[in-house]
N, C-alpha and C positions, 0 to 999 in steps of 0.2 A: 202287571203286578210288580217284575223286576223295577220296571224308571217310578214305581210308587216309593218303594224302597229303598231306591236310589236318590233320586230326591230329597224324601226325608234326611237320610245319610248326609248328602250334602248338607241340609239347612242346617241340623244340628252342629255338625262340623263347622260350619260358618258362625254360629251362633256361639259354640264354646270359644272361640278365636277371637269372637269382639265383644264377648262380657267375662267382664277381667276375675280372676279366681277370688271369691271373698277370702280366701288365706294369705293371698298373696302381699309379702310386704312393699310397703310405700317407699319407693326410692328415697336415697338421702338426697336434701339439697346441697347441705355442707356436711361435712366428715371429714373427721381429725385422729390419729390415730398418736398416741403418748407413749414413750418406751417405759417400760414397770420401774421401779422402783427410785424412782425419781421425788416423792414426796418430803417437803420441807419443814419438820420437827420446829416448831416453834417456841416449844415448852419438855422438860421430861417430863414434868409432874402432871397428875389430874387422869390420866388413863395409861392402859398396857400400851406397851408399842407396838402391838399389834393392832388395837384398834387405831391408833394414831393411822398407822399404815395403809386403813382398811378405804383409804379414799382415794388410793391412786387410782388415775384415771389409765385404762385402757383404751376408754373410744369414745368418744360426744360426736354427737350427728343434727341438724333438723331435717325431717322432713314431711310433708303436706299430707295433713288427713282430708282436707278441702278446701275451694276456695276462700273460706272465710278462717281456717283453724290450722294450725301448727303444731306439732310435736316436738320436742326437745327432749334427749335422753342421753346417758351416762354411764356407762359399765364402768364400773369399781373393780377394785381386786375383791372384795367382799361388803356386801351392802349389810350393813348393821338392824337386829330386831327393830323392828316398833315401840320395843318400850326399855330403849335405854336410857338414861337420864340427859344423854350426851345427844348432840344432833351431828349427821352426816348431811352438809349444807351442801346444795348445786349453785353456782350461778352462771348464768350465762347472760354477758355484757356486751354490749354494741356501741363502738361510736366511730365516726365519721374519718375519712382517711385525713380532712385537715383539722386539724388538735388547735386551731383558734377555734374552733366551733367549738361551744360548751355545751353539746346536746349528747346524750347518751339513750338507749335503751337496755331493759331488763329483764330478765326472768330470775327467782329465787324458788327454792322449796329444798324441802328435806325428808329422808328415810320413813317419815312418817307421813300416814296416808292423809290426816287432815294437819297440816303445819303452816296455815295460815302462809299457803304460798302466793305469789305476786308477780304482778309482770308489770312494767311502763316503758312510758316512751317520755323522755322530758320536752319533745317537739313539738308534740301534741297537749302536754300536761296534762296525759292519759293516764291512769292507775288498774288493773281489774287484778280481783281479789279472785283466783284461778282456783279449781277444783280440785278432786282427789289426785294423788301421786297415783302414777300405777307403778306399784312393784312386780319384781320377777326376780325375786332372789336366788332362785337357782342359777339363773341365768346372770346372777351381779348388776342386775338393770334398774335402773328408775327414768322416770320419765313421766312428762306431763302435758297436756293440751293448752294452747295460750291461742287464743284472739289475734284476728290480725289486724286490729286498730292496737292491740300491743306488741311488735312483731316492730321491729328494724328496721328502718328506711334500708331499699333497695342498695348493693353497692358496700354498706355500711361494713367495717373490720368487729368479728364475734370470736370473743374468749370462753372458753368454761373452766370454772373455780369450782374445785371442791373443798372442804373445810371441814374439820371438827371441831364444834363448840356448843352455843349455844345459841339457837336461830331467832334472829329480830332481837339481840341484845347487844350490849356494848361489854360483854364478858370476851375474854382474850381468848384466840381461839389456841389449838394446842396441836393446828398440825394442817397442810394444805399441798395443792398442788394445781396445776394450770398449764394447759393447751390452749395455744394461739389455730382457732382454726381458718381464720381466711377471712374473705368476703364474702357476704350474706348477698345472693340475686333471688328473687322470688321467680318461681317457675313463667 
């Protein structure tokens, strides 16, 4: 009865060891870390200077939900409601370490859960019109799921831009900030 129980013991042991905790978070592939108060006032007027403020970036990361899907995410010093008239804009840009290449990749979205957010690849003259934001306000996070037919050639140099203004307009924006995070390798 002991080596029944022992046994068992073991498998499950074994078995908790190679099936991975579903809490467990997804490594970064890239990860950028911005000192505070670094944001560039491009306007006084149109908002407090505090929300002006509210976009410095603390940390942009991606990492792999699976082989086919990516994450992209952003800690602010304070992620703004859903329904302020004003958008708290992400970008995250990719393009190639040689600058004759005219090829870029992207991701866009904002504080708001459906804001007509976007990814491409101009290599591919890929477009996808990407899902909900996930927020975690508590935590100053947003962040989104993107495709990896729209995802960066491997190798490729990735920024993230934050911004307040108005998102997918040609309205001037009223305040930003940007982390060079590296080079994008896919796992």
């Amino acid at each position: 009865m002991k080596s029944v129980r022992l046994a068992a013991a073991i498998c499950l042991s074994i078995l908790g060891l190679c099936v991975p905790h579903p809490a467990q978070a997804a490594e970064a592939l890239l990860d950028a870390q911005d000192p505070a108060g670094d944001v560039r006032i491009y306007t006084p007027d149109g908002l407090s200077d505090r929300d002006r403020k509210s976009v410095d970036i603390r940390r942009a990361w991606v990492s792999e939900v699976d082989q086919n899907t990516y994450r992209v995410s952003v800690k602010f010093k304070r992620v703004a409601a859903k329904s302020t008239r004003w958008d708290q804009m992400v970008f995250f840009d990719s393009h190639p370490q040689n600058e004759k290449i005219n090829q870029s990749a992207g991701v866009g979205f904002t504080q708001k859960p459906r804001s007509d957010a976007y990814a491409y690849d101009t290599r591919a003259d890929e477009w996808c019109e990407l899902g909900a934001v996930t927020r975690k306000p508590a935590k100053d996070i947003l962040s989104i799921t993107v495709p990896l037919r729209c995802m960066p050639w491997d190798g490729w140099h990735m920024d993230a831009s934050t911004v307040t203004g108005t998102f997918r307009s040609d309205a001037p924006a009223y305040s930003g900030d940007r982390v060079h995070m590296g080079r994008f390798y896919y796992p």
